[in-house]
N, C-alpha and C positions, 0 to 999 in steps of 0.2 A: 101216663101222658098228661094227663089233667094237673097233675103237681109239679113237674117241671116248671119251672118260669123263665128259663131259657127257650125252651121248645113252645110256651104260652107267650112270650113277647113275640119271634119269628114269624107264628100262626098269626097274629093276630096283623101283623106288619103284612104277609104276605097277601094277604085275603083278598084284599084291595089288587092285589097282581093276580091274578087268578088262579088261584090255588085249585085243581080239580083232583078226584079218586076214582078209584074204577069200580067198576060193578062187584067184582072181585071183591074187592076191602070194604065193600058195605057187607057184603054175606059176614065176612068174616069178624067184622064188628059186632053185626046182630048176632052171631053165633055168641060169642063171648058174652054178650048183656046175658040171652037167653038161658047161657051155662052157667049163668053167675049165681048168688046168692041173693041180688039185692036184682032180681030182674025187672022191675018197675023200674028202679031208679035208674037204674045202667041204660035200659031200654033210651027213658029221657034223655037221659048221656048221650047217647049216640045220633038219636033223632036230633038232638040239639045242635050236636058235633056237625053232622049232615048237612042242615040247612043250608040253603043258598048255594053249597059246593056244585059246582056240577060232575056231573059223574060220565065217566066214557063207557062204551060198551063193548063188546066183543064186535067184530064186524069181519068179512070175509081177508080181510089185509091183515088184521090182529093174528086171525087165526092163521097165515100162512108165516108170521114172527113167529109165535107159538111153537109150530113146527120144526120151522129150520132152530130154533132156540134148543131146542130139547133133543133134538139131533146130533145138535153140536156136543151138547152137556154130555150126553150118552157116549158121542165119541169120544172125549176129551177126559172123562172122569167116572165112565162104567168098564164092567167087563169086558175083554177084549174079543172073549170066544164069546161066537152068535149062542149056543146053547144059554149060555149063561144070563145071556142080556136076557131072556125070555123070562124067568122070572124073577126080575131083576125091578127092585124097588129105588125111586127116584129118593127117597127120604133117607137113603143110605149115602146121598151124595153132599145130604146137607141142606136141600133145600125142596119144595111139593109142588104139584102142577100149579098150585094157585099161585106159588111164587113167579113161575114162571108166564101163568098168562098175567098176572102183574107187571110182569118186566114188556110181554109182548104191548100193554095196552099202552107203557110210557113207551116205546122205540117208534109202537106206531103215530104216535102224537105230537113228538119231541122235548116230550117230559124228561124231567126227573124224580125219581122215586126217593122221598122222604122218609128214610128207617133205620133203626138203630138194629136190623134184624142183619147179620152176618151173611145171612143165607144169599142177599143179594151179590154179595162180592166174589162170591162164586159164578153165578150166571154172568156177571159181566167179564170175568176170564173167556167167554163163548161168544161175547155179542159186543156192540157199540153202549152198552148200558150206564146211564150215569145217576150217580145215587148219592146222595147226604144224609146227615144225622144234623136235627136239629135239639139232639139232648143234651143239657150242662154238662152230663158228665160219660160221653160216647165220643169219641176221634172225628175230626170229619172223615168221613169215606171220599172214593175218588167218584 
């Protein structure tokens, strides 16, 4: 993300319009510094990436998106016999819960989710979801 200069002009243009992230994408930021090889510097990275953003959180409205979200998805693109959904892994559909309360924290805000990750264009077959890529060389999404 840092060596694009597509998706570093956008960011930088945007910031000023208020660019926010959710709780979600900060774990999974720090998760990445923390799995990484250079965890100091990544750590900086991300703390740096962070500042100023403001970040949404889960709240009782997100989580009632969340549900009917994942409701949907399951109808839409799991197994049809109840047996089966029981152990039935969302990551088999392409995308993880955290995708999904991602998607719940922009519907409940009326965001857009900035990602060049596929896995979005799935949940938005389920829901009102709108999503972009800000990378030189990713398609825009719808």
């Amino acid at each position: 993300m840092s060596r694009d200069p597509v998706m570093l002009r956008r960011f930088a243009a945007g910031r000023a319009a208020a660019i926010r992230t959710s709780i979600i994408s900060r774990g999974e930021l720090l998760f990445m510094a923390y799995n990484s090889e250079r965890v100091d510097e990544n750590l900086a990275l991300v703390r740096e990436f962070l500042a100023g953003i403001a970040e949404h959180r889960i709240d009782q409205a997100t989580a009632d998106l969340y549900g009917r979200i994942k409701a949907a998805a399951l109808a839409r693109f799991g197994p049809k016999e109840r047996a089966k959904r029981r152990r039935f892994s969302l990551q088999s559909l392409g995308f993880t819960d955290n995708d999904l309360w991602i998607a719940a924290i922009a519907l409940r805000h009326g965001l857009i989710v900035v990602t060049a990750d596929s896995d979005f264009a799935r949940i938005a077959e389920v829901s009102e979801l709108r999503q972009e890529s800000w990378l030189a060389d990713t398609p825009a999404l719808s």
